[in-house]
N, C-alpha and C positions, 0 to 999 in steps of 0.2 A: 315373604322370603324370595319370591319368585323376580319379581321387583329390584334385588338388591344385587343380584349377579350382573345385570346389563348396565345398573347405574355404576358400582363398583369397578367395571372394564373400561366404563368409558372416562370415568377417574383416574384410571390409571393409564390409558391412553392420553390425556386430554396432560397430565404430569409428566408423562416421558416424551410428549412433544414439546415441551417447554423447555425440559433439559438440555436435549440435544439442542445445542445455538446452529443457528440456520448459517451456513458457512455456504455459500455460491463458490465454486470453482472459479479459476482464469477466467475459463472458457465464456462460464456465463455471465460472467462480470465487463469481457469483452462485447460479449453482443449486447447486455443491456446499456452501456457506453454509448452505441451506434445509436440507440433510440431516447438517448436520456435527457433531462432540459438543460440547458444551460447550467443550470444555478447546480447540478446535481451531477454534473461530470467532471468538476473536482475531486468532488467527494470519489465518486467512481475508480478514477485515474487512481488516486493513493492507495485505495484498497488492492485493486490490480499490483500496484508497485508494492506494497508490504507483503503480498502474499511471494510475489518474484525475490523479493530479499529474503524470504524463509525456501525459497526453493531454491536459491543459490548456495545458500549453507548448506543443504543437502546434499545437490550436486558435486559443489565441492568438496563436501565432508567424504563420499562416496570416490571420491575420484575422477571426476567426469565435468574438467575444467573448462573444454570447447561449452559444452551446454551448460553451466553455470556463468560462463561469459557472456550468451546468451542471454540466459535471466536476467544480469546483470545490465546489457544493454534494454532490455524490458522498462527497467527499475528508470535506467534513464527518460526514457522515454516517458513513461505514463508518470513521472513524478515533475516533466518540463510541461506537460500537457496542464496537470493537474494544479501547479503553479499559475499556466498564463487562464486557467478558466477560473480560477479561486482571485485572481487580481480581476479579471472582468468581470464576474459578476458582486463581487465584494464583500461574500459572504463566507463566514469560516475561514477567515485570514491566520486567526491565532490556532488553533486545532491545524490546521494546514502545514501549518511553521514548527509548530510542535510534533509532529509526524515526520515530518521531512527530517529534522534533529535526529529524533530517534532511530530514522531509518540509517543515516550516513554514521553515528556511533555504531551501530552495526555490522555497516560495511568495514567499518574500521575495524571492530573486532574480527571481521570474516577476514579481512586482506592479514591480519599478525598469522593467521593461523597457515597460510600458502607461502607456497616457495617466492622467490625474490621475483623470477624471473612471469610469475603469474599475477604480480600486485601489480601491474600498470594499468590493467582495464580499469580493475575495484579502485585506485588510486583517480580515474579518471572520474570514474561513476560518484564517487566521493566529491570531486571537486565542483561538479557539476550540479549535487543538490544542495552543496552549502552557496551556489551561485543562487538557485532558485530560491532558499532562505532567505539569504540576503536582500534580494527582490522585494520577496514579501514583508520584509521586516521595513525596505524603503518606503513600501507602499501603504504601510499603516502606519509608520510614524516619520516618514522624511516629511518634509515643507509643505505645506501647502499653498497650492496659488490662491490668489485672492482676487 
């Protein structure tokens, strides 16, 4: 009986750490960036930019369109990054392209929902990851030299 309480806790410790999905902030998603391999700061880059496109809908949702343009240049950035490390090292080209997709229909839904005068950044930031798509979609099925 005695036995069955410490095994029982850590059961149900050992099940509610599984539950909660281990979610890293910006923050630490930036610094593990700084220290990451090559082949693994694509991957980095996109997670950073998908978390900055759910915190720009926020911001903007909220009203706080300077710092949703903010995010938004974020999104730029770590999704050009995440592009030219995802074409050098060669790995995760289609998850990479397929992310990038899903990110820019997002913006697109985020840019219907703002004033006129507020869609030029999200229109830019849009235009900018269907460039890096594009890239990638070069890069895994354009010509190859011989």
């Amino acid at each position: 009986m005695r036995t069955r309480g410490p095994i029982l806790v850590l059961i149900l410790a050992v099940a509610a750490s599984w539950a909660v999905p281990n979610q890293a902030s910006v923050v630490e998603l930036k610094t593990r960036l700084a220290n990451a391999r090559p082949d693994d700061r694509g991957n980095l880059c996109l997670q950073i930019a998908e978390r900055q496109v759910a915190a720009a809908d926020k911001l903007y949702t909220d009203g706080k369109i300077e710092e949703g343009q903010a995010a938004v240049q974020d999104v730029v950035s770590y999704s050009t990054q995440a592009g030219d490390a995802v074409r050098q090292s060669g790995k995760h080209l289609k998850s990479s392209e397929i992310t990038l997709r899903k990110m820019a229909r997002r913006l697109t839904d985020i840019k219907h929902t703002l004033a006129s005068q507020d869609q030029a950044p999200v229109q830019a930031a849009i235009d900018t990851l269907e460039k890096v798509r594009t890239d990638l979609l070069n890069h895994m099925f354009g010509k190859k030299a011989k």
